[in-house]
C-alpha positions in Angstrom: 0.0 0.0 0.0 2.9 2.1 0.6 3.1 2.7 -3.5 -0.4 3.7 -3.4 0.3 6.5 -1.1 3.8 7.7 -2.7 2.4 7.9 -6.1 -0.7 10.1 -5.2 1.7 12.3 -2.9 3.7 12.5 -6.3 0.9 13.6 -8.2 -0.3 16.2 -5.7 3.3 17.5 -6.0 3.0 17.8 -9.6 0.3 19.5 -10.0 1.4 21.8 -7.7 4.3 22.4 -9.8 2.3 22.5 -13.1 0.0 25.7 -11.9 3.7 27.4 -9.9 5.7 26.9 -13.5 2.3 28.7 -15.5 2.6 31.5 -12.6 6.4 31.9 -13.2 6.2 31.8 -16.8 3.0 33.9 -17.5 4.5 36.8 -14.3 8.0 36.5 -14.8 8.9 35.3 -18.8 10.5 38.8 -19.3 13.9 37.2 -17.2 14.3 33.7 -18.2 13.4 31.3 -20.9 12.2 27.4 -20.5 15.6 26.3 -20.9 17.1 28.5 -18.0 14.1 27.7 -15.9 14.5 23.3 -16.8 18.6 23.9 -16.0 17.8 25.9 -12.7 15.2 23.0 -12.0 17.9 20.3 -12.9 20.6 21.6 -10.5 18.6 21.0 -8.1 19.1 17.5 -8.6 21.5 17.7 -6.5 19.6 18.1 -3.0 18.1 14.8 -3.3 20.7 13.5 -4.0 22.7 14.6 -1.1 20.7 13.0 1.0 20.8 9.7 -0.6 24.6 9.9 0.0 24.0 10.4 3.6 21.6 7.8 4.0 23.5 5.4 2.3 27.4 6.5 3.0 30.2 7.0 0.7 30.4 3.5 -0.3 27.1 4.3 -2.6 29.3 5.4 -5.1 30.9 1.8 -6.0 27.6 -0.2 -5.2 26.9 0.3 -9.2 29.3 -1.5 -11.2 30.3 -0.3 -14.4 28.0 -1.0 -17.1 24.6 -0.5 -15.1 26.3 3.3 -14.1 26.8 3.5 -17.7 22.7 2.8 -18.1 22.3 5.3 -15.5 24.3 8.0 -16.9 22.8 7.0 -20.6 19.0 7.2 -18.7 19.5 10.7 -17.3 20.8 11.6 -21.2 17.8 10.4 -22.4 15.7 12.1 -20.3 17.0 15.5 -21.8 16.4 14.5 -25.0 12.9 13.7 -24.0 12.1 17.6 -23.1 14.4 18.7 -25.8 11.8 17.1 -28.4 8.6 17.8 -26.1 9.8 21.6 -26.0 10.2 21.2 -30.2 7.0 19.8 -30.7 5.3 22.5 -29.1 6.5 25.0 -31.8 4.4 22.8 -34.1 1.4 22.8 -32.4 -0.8 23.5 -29.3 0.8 22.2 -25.9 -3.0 20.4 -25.6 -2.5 18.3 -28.5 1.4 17.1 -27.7 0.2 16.1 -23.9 -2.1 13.8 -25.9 0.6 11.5 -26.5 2.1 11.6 -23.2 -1.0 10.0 -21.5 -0.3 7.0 -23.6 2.7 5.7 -21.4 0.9 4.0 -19.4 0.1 1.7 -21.8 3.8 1.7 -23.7 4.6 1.0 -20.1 2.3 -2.2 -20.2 4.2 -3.2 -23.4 7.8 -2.8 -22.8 7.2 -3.9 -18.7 5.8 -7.4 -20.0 8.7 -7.3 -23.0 12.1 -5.8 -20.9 11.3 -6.8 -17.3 9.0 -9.7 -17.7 6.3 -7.7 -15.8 2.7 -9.1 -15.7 -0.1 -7.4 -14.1 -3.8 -9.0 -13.8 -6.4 -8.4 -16.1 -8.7 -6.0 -14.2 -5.4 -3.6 -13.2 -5.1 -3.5 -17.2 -8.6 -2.7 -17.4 -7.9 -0.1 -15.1 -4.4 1.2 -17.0 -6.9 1.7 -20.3 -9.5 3.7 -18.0 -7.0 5.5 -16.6 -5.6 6.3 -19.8 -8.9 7.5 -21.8 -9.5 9.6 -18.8 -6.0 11.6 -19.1 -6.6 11.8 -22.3 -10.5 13.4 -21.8 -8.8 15.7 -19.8 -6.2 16.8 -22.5 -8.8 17.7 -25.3 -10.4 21.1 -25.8 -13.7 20.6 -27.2 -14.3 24.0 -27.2 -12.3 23.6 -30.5 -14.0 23.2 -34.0 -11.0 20.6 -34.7 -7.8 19.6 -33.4 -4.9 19.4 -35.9 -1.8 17.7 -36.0 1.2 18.5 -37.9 3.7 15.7 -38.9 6.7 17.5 -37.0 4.5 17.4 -34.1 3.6 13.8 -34.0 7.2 12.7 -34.8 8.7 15.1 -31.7 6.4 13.7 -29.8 6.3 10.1 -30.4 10.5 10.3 -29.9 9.5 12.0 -26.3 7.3 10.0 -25.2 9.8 6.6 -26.8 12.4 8.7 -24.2 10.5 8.4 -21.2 9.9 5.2 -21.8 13.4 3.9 -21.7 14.1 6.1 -18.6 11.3 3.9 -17.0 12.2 1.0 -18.2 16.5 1.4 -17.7 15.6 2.6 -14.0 13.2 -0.4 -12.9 16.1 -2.7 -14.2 18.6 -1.1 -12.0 16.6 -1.0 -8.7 15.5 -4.4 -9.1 19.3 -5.4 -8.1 20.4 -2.4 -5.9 17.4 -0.9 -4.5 15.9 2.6 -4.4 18.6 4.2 -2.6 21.5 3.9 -5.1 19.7 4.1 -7.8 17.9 7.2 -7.3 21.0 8.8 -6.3 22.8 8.0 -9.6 19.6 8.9 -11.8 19.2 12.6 -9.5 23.4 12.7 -10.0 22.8 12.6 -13.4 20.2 15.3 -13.9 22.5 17.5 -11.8 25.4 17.0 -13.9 23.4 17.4 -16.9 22.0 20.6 -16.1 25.8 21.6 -14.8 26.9 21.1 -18.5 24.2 23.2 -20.1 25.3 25.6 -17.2 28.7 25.8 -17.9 28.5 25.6 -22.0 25.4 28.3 -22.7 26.3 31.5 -22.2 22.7 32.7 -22.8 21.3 30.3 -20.1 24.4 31.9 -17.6 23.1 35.3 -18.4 19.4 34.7 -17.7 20.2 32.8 -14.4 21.9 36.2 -14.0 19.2 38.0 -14.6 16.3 36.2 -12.7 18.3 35.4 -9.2 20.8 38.1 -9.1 19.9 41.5 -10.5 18.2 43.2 -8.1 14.8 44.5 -8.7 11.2 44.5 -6.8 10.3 41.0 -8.0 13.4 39.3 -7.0 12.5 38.1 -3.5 9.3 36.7 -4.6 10.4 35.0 -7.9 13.1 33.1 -5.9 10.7 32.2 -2.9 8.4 31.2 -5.7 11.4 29.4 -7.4 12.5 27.6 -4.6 9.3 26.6 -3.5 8.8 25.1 -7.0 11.5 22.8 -7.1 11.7 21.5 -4.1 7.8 20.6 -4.0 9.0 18.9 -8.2 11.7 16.7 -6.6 9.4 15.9 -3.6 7.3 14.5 -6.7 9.9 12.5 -8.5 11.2 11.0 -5.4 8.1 9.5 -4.7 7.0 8.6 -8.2 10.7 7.0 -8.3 9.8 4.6 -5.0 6.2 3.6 -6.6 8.1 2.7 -9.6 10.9 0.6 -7.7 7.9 -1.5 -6.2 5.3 -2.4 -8.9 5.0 -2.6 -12.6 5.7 0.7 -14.6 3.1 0.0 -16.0 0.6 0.9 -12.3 2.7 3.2 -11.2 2.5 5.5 -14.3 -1.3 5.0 -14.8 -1.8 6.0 -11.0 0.0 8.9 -12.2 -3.6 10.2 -13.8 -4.4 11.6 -10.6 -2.1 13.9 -11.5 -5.1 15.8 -13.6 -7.7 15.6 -10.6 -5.0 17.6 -8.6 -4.4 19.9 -11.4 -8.4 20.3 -12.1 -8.9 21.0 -8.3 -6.2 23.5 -7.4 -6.6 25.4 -10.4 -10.5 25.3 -9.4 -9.7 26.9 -5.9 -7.6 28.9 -7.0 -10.1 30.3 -9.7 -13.1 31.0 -7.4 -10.6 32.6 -4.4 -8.6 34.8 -7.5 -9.4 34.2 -10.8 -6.1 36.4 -11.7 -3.6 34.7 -10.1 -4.6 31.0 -12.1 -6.1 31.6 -15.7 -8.0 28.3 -17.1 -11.7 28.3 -18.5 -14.4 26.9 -16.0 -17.6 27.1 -17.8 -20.2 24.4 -17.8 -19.0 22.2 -20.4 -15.9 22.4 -19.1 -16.7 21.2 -15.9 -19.0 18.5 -16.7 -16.0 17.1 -19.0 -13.5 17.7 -16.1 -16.0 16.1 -13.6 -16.3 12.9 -16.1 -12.5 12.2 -16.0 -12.0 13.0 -12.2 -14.7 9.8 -12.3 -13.2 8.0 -14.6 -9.8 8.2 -13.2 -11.4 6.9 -9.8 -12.9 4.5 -11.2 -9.3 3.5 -13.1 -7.6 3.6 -9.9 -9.8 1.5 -8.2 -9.3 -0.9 -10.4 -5.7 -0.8 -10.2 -4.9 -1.2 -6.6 -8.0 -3.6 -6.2 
C-alpha cells in the first residue's frame, strides 16, 4: 500500500508544480526562458541527492558496477532528450494536442514492462491502466475547438519523447530491481545535476538569464526566488516518490496512477479560480466542468481498479 500513497503524494506535488511553472512563466517570462528555468530546476538534482549519500554512506558510489552506471548516466541523457523534443514539438502545435501523446505511457509501459522486465499485471489492473488512460486523455482535449490538428513534426517530436521516457522507465526499474531505491535514485538525481551543470557551464545565454532572474536586483526578486524555490523542491518531492512507486510495482501501475495527477491539477486550479481568478487563468464554464468532472470519475474509477 505504501506505492499507493507515494504515487498520489507525487501527483499532488506535480500539479502543484504544473499551476507554480504557469505562474512563473506567464509573471516572470520577461527574465528567463524554458531552458534557464528546466537547468535551474535540474541543478537541483543535487539536493536529493545529497541526502541519498548520507543515507546510504560514501560507499554508494561503487555499489553500481560499471555498465549498469553507464545505463544510469545514458538514462538521465535520455531524459533531456525527451524535453528537448517535447519543447520542439510545441512550436508545431498546441501544448493540448502534444500532452495527448504523453498519456499513452501508461500503456507503452504495459508493453515494454511485460517485454524488458518480464512484468505481468492481472487483467482487471489492465482494465484499469486503459480507463485510466482515456480519462488523461478526456482531460487533454479542448472541445471548445471546432478541430484539433496535428502536424507531422508534431507527432514525430512527440512520439521520440514519449519513446524517451519510456526507456528512462524501463532502464531505472532494471537497476533498482538489483540495488534498491537508494543507489539508484542517487545516480539517476546525480545525473540530472550533472546534466543541467553542463548546459550551465557551455550556454552563455542560459548563464546570463540565471543572472538575470536570481541576481539583478529588482522588486520581484524576493518573490520569484521564494516562488522558485518553493517550485522545485515541492518537483523533486514529486519524483522521489514517483521513483519509489516505480521501484515496487510494474511501470506500468505506477504510471497510470499517475492520472491523478489531472484531478489535482483540475482541483487546485478550481480553488484557486473561485478565491482569485487572476492569479490561475484556465476556462471553468459548464461544459468544461462536466467534461473535467467525467474524467476525475473515470480516473477513480481506473484507480480503483488498479490497486484492487
Amino acid at each position: 500500500m505504501s506505492w499507493i500513497v507515494s504515487r498520489i503524494a507525487a501527483s499532488f506535488f506535480y500539479a502543484t508544480t504544473v499551476h507554480l511553472d504557469d505562474y512563473l512563466i506567464d509573471k516572470y517570462h520577461r527574465y528567463f526562458s524554458v531552458l534557464t528555468l528546466a537547468v535551474v530546476s535540474g541543478l537541483f538534482g543535487l539536493l536529493p541527492a545529497t541526502i541519498f549519500f548520507f543515507i546510504r554512506g560514501p560507499g554508494i558510489f561503487s555499489e553500481l558496477p560499471s555498465h549498469h552506471l553507464s545505463l544510469i548516466l545514458c538514462s538521465g541523457v535520455i531524459a533531456f532528450i525527451s524535453l528537448f523534443l517535447y519543447l520542439q514539438s510545441l512550436d508545431f502545435g498546441e501544448a493540448t494536442t502534444s500532452v495527448i501523446f504523453f498519456r499513452l505511457t501508461p500503456v507503452l509501459a504495459l508493453i515494454g514492462g511485460r517485454l524488458f522486465l518480464g512484468e505481468r499485471i492481472s487483467p482487471t489492473q489492465t482494465i484499469g491502466v486503459f480507463v485510466t488512460v482515456a480519462a488523461t486523455i478526456l482531460f487533454s482535449f479542448n472541445f471548445s475547438k471546432a478541430k484539433v490538428r496535428l502536424k507531422t513534426k508534431q507527432i514525430l517530436f512527440m512520439l521520440g519523447a514519449v519513446a524517451c521516457e519510456l526507456a528512462t522507465l524501463i532502464i531505472y526499474k532494471f537497476i533498482v530491481i538489483d540495488y534498491g531505491f537508494i543507489t539508484t535514485s542517487f545516480w539517476v538525481f546525480t545525473t540530472i545535476f550533472l546534466c543541467a551543470l553542463l548546459f550551465l557551464l557551455f550556454s552563455r545565454s542560459v548563464r546570463r538569464k540565471i543572472r538575470i532572474a536570481f541576481f539583478t536586483k529588482n522588486r520581484y526578486q524576493k518573490k520569484f526566488i521564494f516562488i522558485n524555490l518553493s517550485n522545485e523542491i515541492l518537483y523533486f518531492s514529486g519524483e522521489v516518490s514517483a521513483h519509489y512507486a516505480n521501484s515496487i510495482v510494474p511501470i506500468a501501475l505506477s504510471t497510470a496512477l499517475g492520472g491523478t495527477l489531472q484531478v489535482f491539477t483540475f482541483l487546485i486550479g478550481l480553488i484557486m479560480h473561485f478565491i482569485n481568478p487572476r492569479i490561475l487563468g484556465g476556462n471553468y464554464d459548464r461544459r468544461t466542468l462536466i467534461q473535467k468532472i467525467t474524467g476525475v470519475i473515470m480516473i477513480l474509477v481506473g484507480g480503483f481498479l488498479i490497486v484492487a
